[in-house]
Backbone as CSV, one residue per row, in Angstrom:
resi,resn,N_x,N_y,N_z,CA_x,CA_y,CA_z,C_x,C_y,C_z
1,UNK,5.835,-0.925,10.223,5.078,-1.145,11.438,4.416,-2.516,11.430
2,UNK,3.559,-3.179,10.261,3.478,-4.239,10.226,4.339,-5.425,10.560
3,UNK,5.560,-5.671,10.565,6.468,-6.027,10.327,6.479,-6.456,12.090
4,UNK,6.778,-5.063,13.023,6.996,-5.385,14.112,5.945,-5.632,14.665
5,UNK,4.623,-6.154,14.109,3.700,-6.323,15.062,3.691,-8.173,14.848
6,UNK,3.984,-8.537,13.617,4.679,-10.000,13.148,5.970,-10.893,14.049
7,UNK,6.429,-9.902,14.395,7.914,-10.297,15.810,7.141,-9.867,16.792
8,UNK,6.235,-9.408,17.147,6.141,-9.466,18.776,5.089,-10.179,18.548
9,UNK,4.601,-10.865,18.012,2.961,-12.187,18.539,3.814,-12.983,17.768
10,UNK,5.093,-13.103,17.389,5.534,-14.529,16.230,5.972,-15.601,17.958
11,UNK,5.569,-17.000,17.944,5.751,-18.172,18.792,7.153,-17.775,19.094
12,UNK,8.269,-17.672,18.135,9.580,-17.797,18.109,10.058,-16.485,18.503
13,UNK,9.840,-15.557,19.254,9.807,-14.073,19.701,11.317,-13.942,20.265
14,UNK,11.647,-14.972,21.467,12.794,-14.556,22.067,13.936,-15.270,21.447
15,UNK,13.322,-16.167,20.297,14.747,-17.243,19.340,14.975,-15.695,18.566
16,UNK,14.289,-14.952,17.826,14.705,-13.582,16.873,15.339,-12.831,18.023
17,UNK,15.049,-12.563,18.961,15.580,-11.709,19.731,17.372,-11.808,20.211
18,UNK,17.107,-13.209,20.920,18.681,-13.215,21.092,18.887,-13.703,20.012
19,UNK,19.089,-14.324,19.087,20.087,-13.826,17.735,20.129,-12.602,17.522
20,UNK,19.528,-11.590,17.530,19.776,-10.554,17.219,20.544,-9.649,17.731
21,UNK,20.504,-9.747,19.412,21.568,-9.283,19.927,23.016,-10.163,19.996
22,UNK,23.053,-11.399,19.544,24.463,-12.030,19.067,24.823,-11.423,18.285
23,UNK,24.592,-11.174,17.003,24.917,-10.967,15.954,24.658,-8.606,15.885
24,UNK,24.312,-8.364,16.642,24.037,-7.389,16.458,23.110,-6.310,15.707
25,UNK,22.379,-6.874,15.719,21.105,-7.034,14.849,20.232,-6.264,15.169
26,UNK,18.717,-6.270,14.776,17.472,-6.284,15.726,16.769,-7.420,15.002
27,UNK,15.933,-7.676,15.870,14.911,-8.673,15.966,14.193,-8.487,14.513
28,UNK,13.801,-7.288,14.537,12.801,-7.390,12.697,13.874,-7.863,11.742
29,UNK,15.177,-7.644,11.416,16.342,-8.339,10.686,16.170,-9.652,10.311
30,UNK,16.202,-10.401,11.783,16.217,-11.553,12.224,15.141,-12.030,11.686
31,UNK,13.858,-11.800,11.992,12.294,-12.137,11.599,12.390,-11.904,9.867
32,UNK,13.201,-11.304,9.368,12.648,-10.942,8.185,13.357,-11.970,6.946
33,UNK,14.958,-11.926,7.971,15.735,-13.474,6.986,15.335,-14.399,7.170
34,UNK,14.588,-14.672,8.665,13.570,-16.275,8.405,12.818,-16.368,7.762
35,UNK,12.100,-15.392,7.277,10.967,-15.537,6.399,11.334,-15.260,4.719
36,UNK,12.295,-15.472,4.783,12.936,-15.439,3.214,13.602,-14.119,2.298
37,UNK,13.454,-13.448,3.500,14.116,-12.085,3.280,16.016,-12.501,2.375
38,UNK,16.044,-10.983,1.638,17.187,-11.189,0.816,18.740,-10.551,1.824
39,UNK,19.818,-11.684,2.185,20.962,-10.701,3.062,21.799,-10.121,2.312
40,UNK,22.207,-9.255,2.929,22.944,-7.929,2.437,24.606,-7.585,2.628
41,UNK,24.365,-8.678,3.517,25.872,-8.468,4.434,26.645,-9.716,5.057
42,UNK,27.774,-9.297,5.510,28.072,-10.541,6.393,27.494,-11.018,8.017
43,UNK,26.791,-9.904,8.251,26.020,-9.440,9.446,24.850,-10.710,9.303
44,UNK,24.364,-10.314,8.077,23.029,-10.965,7.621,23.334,-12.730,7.555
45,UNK,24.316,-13.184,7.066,24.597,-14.304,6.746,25.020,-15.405,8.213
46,UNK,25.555,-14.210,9.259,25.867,-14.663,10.805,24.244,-15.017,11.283
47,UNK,23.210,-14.273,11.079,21.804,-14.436,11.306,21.369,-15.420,10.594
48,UNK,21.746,-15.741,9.540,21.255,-16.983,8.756,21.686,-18.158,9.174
49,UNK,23.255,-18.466,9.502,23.685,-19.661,10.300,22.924,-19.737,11.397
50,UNK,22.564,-18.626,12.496,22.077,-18.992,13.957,20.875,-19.345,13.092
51,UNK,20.067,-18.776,12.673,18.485,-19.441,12.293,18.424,-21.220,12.216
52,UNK,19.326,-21.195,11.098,19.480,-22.592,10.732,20.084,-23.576,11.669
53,UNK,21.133,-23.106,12.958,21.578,-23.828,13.675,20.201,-24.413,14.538
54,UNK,19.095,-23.117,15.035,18.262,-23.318,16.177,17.171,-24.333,15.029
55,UNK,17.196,-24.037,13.953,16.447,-25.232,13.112,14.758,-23.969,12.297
56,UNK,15.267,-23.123,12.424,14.210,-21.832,12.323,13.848,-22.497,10.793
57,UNK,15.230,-22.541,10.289,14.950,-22.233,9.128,15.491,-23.958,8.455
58,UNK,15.231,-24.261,7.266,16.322,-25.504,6.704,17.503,-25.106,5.789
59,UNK,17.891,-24.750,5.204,18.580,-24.222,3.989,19.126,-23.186,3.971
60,UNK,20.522,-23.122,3.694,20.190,-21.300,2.621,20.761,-21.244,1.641
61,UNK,20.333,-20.804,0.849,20.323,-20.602,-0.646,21.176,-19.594,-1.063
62,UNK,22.136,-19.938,-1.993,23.264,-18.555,-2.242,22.823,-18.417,-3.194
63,UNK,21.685,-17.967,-3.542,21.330,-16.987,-4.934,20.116,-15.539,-3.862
């Protein structure tokens, strides 16, 4: 619950959102790999390129 109260007052609200419905996602997913969350999938890694394309994020790290 914390979590989604972090995506709905986060500045960047509707950048998590539609990535999330690109990629098929939800928004806490999205919010949670920008913030350094660990991906799991190839799902996760499609969310990591859009982050980094819109500039969310700089990097990603394959460890």
């Amino acid at each position: 619950m914390k979590s989604l109260w972090k995506v709905w007052f986060s500045r960047r609200r509707s950048i998590y959102i539609r990535i999330a419905r690109q990629c098929h996602s939800t928004p806490w997913r999205a919010y949670y790999l920008g913030h350094g969350g660990i991906s799991r999938s190839i799902k996760d890694i499609k969310i990591l390129k859009a982050l980094q394309q819109q500039g969310i994020i700089s990097r990603i790290y394959p460890w």
